[in-house]
DRENMI-29637 format. One record per residue: x, y, z of N, C-alpha, C in turn. Coordinates in steps of 0.05 Angstrom, whole numbers, padded with zeros to 5 digits, always signed. Layout:
XYZXYZXYZ;...
REM end
This chain:
+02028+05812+02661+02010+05834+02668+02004+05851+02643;+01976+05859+02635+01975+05872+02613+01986+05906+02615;+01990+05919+02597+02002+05941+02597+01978+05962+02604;+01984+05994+02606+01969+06005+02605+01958+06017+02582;+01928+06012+02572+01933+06021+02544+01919+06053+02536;+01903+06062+02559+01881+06077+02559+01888+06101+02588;+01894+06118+02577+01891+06145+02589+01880+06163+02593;+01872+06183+02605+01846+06208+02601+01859+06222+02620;+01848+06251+02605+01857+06276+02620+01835+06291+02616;+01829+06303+02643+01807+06326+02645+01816+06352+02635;+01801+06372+02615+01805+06385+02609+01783+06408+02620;+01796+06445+02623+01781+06457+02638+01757+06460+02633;+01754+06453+02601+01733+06461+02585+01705+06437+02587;+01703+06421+02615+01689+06403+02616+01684+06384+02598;+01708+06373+02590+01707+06340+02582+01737+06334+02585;+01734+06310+02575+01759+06298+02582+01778+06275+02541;+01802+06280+02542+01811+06262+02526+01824+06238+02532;+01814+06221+02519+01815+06190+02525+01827+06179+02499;+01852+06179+02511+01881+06161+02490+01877+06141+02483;+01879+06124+02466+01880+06090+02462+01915+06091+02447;+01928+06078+02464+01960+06067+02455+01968+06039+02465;+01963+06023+02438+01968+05990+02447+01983+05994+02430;+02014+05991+02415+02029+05986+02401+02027+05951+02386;+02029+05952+02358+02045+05983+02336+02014+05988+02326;+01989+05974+02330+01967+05995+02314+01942+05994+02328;+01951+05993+02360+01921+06006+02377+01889+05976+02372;+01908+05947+02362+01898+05921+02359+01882+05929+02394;+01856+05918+02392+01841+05916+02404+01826+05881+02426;+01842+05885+02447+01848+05855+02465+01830+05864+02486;+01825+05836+02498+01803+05840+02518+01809+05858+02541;+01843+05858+02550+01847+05877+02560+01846+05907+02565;+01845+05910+02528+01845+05939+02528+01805+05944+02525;+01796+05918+02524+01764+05928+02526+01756+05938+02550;+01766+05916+02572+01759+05929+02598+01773+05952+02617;+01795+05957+02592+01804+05980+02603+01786+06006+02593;+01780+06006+02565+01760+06023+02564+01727+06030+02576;+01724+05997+02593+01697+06005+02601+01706+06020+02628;+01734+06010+02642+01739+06028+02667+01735+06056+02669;+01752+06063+02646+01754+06094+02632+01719+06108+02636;+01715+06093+02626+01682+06103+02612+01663+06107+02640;+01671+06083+02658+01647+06082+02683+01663+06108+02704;+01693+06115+02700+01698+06142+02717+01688+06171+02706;+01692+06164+02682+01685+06190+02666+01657+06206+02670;+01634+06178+02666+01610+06188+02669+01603+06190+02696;+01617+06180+02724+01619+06190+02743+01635+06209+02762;+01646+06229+02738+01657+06251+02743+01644+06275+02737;+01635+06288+02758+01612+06310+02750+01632+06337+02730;+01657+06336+02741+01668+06352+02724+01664+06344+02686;+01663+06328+02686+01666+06310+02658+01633+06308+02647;+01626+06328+02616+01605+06324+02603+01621+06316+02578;+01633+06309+02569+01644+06299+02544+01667+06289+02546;+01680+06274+02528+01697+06254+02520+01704+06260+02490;+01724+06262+02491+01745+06259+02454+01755+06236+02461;+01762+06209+02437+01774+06186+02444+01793+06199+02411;+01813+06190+02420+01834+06195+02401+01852+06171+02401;+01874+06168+02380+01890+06149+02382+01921+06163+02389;+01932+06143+02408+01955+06160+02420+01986+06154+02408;+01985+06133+02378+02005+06129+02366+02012+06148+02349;+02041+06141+02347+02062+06160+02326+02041+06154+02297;+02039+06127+02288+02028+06127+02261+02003+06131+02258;+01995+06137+02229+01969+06140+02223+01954+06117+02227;+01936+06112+02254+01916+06093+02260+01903+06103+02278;+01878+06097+02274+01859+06104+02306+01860+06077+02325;+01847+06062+02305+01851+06028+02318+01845+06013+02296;+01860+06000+02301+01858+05975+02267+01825+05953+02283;+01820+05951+02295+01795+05942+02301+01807+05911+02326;+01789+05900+02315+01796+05881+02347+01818+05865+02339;+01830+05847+02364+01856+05836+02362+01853+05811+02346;+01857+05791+02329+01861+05777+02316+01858+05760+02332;+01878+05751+02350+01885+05731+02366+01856+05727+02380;+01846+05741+02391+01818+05736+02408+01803+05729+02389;+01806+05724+02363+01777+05718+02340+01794+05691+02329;+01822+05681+02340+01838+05657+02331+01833+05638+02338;+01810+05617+02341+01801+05590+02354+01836+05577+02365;+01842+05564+02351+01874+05561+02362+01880+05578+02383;+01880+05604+02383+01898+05620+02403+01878+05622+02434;+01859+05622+02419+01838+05627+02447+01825+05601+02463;+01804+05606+02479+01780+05582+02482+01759+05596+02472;+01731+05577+02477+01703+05597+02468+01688+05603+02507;+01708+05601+02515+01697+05608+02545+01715+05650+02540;+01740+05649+02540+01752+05677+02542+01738+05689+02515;+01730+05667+02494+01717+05689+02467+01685+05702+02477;+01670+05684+02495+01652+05698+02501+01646+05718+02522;+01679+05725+02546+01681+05746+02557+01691+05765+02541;+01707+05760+02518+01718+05783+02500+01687+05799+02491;+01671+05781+02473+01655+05788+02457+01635+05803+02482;+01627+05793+02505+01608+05805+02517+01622+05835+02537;+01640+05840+02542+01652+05862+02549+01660+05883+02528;+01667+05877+02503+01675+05895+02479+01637+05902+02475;+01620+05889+02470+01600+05899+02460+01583+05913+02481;+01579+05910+02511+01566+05915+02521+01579+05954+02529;+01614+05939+02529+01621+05976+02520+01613+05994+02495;+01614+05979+02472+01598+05999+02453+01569+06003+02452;+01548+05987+02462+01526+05994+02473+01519+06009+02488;+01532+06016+02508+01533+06037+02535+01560+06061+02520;+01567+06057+02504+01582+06083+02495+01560+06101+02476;+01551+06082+02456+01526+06092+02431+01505+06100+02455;+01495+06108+02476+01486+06118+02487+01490+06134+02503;+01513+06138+02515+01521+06146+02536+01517+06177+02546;+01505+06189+02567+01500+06218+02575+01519+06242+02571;+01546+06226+02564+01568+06240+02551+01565+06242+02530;+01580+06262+02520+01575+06278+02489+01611+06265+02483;+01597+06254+02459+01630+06244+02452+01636+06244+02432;+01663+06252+02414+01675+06263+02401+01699+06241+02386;+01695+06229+02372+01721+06204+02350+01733+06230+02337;+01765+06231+02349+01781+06243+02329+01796+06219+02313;+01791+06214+02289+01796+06186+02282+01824+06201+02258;+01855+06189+02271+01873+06197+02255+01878+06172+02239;+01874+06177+02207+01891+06152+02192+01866+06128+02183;+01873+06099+02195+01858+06078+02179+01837+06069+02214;+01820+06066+02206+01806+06059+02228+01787+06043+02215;+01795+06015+02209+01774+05988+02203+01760+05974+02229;+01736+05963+02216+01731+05943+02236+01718+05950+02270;+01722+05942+02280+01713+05952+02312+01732+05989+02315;+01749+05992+02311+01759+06017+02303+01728+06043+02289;+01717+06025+02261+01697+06043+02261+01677+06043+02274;+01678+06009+02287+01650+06010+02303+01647+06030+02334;+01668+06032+02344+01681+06053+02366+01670+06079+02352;+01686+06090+02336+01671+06120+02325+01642+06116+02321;+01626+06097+02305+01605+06096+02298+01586+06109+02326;+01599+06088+02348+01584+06091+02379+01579+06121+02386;+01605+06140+02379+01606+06168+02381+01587+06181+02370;+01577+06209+02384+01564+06229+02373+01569+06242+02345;+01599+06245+02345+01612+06272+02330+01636+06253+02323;+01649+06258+02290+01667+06245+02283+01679+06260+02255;+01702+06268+02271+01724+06280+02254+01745+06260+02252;+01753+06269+02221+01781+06244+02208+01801+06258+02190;+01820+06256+02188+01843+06264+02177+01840+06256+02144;+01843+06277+02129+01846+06271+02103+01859+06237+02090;+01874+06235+02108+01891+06201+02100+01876+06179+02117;+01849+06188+02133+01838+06162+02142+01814+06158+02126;+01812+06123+02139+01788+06104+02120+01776+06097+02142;+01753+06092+02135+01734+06065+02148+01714+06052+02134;+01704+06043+02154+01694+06013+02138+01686+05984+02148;+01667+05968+02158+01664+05942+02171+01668+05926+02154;+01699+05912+02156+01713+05896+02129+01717+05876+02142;+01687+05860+02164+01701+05844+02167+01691+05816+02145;+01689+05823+02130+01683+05797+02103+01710+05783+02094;+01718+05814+02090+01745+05810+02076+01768+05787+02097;+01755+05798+02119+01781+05768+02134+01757+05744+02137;+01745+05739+02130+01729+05714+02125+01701+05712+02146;+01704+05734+02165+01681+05730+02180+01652+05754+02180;+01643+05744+02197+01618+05761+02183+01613+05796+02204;+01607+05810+02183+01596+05840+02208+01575+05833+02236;+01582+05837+02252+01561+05828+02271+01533+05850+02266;+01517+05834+02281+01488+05850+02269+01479+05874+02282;+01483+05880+02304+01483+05906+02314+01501+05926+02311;+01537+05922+02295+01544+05933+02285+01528+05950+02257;+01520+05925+02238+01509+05938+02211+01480+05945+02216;+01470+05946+02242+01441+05970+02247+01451+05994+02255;+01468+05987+02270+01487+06017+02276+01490+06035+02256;+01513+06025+02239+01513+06032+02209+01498+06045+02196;+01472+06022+02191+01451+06029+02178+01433+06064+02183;+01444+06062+02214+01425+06085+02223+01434+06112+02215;+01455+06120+02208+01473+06132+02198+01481+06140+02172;+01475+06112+02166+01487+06119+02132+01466+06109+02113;+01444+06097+02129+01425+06085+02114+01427+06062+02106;+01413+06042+02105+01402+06007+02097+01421+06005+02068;+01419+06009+02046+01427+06007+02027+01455+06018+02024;+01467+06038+02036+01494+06037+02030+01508+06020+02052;+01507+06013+02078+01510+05985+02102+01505+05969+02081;+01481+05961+02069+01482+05934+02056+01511+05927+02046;+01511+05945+02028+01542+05947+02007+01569+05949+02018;+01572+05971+02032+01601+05971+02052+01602+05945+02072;+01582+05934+02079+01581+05909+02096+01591+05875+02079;+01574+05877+02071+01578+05849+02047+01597+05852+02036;+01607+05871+02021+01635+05864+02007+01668+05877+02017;+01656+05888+02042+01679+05898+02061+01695+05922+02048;+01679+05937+02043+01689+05956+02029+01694+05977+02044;+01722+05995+02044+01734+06014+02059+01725+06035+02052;+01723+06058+02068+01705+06096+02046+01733+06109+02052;+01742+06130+02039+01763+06151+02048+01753+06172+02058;+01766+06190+02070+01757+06212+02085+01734+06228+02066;+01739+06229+02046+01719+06249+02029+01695+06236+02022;+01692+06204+02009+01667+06198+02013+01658+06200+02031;+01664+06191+02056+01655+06188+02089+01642+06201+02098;+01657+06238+02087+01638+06255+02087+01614+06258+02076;+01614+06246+02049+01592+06261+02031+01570+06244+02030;+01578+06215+02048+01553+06197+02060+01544+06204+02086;+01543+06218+02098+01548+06229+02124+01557+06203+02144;+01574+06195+02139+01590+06178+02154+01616+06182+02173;+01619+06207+02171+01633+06228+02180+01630+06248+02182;+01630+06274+02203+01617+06297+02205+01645+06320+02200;+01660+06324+02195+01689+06345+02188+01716+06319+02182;+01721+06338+02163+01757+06331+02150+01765+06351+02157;+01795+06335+02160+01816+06366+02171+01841+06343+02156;+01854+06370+02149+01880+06360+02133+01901+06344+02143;+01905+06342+02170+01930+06328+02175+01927+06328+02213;+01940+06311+02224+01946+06301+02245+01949+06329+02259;+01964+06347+02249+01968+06364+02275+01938+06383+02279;+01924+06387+02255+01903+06408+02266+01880+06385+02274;+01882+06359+02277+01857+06342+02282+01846+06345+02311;+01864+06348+02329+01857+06351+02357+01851+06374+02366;+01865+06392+02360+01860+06423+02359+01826+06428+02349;+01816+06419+02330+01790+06414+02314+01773+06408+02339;+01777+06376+02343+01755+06359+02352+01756+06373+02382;+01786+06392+02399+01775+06408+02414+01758+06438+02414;+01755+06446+02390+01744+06464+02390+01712+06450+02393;+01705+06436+02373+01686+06423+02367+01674+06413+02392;+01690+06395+02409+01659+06392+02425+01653+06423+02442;+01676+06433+02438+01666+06462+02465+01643+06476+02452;+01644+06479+02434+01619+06490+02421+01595+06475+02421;+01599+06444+02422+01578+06419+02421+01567+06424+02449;+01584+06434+02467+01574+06425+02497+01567+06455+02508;+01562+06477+02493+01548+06501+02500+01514+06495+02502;+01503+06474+02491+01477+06468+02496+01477+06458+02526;+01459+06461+02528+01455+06447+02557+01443+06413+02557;+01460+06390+02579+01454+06369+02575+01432+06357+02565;+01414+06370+02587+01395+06350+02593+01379+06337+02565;+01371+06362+02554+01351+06362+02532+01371+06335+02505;+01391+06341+02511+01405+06326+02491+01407+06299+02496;+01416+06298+02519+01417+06269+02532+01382+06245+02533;+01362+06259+02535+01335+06255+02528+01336+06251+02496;+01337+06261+02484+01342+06266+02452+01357+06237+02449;+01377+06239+02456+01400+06211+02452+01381+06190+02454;+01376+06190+02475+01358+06163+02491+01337+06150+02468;+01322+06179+02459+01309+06164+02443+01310+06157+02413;+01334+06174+02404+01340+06157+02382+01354+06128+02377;+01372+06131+02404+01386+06098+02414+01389+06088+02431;+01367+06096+02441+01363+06077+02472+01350+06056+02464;+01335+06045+02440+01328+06019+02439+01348+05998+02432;+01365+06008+02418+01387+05996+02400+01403+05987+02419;+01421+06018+02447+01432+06004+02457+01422+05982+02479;+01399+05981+02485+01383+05962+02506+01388+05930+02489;+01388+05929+02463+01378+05907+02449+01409+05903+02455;+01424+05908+02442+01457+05904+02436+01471+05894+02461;+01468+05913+02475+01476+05896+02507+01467+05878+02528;+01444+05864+02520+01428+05850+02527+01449+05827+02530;+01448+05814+02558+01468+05801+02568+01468+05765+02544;+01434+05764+02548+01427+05727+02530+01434+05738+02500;+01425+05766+02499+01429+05769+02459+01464+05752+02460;+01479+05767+02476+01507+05774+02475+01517+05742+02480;+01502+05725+02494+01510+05697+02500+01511+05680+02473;+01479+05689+02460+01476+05667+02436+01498+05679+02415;+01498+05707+02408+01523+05714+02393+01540+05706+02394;+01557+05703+02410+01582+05689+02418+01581+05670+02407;+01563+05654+02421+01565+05615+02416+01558+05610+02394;+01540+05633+02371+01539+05616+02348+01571+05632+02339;+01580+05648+02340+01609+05663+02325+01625+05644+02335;+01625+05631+02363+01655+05612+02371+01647+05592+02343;+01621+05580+02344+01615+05562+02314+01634+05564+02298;+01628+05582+02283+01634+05586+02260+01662+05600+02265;+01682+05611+02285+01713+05615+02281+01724+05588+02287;+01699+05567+02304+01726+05542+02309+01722+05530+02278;+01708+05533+02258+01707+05515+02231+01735+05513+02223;+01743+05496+02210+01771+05496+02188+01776+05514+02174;+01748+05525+02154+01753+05546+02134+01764+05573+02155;+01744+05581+02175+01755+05602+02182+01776+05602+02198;+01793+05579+02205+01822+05586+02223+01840+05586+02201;+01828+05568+02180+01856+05578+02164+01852+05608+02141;+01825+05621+02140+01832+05639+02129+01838+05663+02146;+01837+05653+02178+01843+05673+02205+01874+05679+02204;+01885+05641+02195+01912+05636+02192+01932+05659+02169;+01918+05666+02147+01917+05670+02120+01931+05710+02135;+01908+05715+02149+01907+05740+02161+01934+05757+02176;+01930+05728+02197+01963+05731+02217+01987+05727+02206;+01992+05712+02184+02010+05714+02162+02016+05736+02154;+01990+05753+02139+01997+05779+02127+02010+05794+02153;+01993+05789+02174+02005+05823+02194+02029+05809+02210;+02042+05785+02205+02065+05773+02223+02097+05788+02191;+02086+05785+02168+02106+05793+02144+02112+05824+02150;+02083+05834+02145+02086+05873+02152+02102+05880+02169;+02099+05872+02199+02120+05876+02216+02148+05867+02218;+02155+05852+02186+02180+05853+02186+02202+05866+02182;
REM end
C-alpha cells in the first residue's frame, strides 16, 4: 500500500497548505502524482479555499528532488505504468500552471528537476537562501521535456532556458532572483513559511475573478497544449524509446548508484 505523502490544511485566511513528505527527499512516484492531483481536485472544490502554498514537509533542506528515478528506470518499470506515470504527473502540472487558485512554492533547500517544474507551475515563488533550481535533466542523460523548457522560457526568457536546459545547469537563490526565476529570498527555513504566509494574504486581497481571467490568458494556451491527452501519449512513447536504449539504462544505472552510496 503506498504511504501517505500529501497533506493540506485550511487556513482562516482562505487558502490552504499542501505538505509534500515522501522520505528521505520528497522523490516524486506515481503515487505521490496522483496524490497530488487528489489534493488539487478538493482544493479547487472547496469554496473556502482561494489559494494554495505547497511546501516541503521534510526535516532536510529539499522541496522535492524531482521525479522518482525508478519510474524513468526501463528495468524497474514497463512503458505501459511509464505512460500512466508521465500522463498523470503532467496533466497535474498543466492544470496546476493554470489553476483558479492562486498558488504559492515555498521552495526550502535544493529543488531540481520536476521539483522546479512544480514551482515553475506556481504563481508566486519564494526560496531559502541555501536553495537551487534548475531542469538538470541532461545531466542524468535524459532530455528536458518540451513543455517544461516553454514553461521556463516564459519566465525567464528563450535564451537563458536555452542555457540552463542544455547543459543542466543549477541557479542559487540569488541568481534565481536576479533572473526573475524566483520572486523573494528569505534567509532560512524558519522565516520561509511565515513569508510565503504573509505573502499570499496580501496576494489574495485582490479579488479573483479579474486575476483568474488574466491567468487564463497568459496560460491557458500552454496549459491546453501540455495536457492534451495524444500530445501526452506520443511523449511518452517516444521517451519509453529512448529510456529503454542501453546508453540510457546504464547512465540511469550510473544515477541509482550515486543515490543508493549517499544513503549510506
Amino acid at each position: 500500500m503506498p504511504g501517505n505523502y500529501i497533506n493540506t490544511t485550511v487556513k482562516p485566511g482562505g487558502y490552504a497548505e499542501l505538505s509534500i513528505q515522501r522520505e528521505p527527499v520528497n522523490s516524486m512516484n506515481l503515487d505521490m502524482w496522483e496524490q497530488l492531483t487528489a489534493a488539487l481536485d478538493k482544493l479547487e472544490q472547496d469554496p473556502k479555499v482561494r489559494g494554495v502554498i505547497f511546501h516541503s514537509g521534510l526535516t532536510r533542506p529539499v522541496f522535492t528532488a524531482g521525479n522518482d528515478i525508478k519510474e524513468l528506470y526501463a528495468p524497474a518499470t514497463s512503458g505501459d505504468r511509464y505512460l500512466k506515470f508521465w500522463s498523470i504527473s503532467n496533466k497535474f502540472l498543466a492544470r496546476l500552471s493554470n489553476s483558479p487558485l492562486l498558488t504559492v512554492a515555498a521552495i526550502k533547500g535544493a529543488c531540481p528537476a520536476g521539483g522546479t517544474c512544480l514551482a515553475m507551475a506556481c504563481d508566486f515563488r519564494i526560496i531559502t537562501e541555501n536553495g537551487s533550481m534548475g531542469l538538470n535533466e541532461v545531466a542524468l542523460g535524459i532530455p528536458v521535456p518540451a513543455k517544461w523548457v516553454k514553461l521556463m522560457s516564459t519566465i525567464i526568457g528563450q535564451g537563458r532556458a536555452d542555457k540552463m536546459c542544455q547543459f543542466g545547469k543549477m541557479v542559487g537563490s540569488k541568481e534565481a532572483l536576479a533572473i526573475g526565476f524566483v520572486d523573494k529570498v528569505v534567509a532560512d527555513e524558519e522565516t520561509l513559511m511565515p513569508t510565503a504566509q504573509k505573502t499570499i494574504e496580501q496576494l489574495l486581497r485582490l479579488p479573483d475573478q479579474g486575476r483568474q481571467l488574466t491567468k487564463n490568458g497568459l496560460r491557458g494556451d500552454l496549459a491546453n497544449e501540455w495536457g492534451d491527452a495524444e500530445w501526452l501519449k506520443f511523449e511518452a512513447e517516444n521517451a519509453w524509446t529512448m529510456l529503454s536504449h542501453p546508453k540510457t539504462v546504464k547512465a540511469l544505472e550510473g544515477v541509482l548508484a550515486r543515490l543508493s552510496k549517499a544513503k549510506i
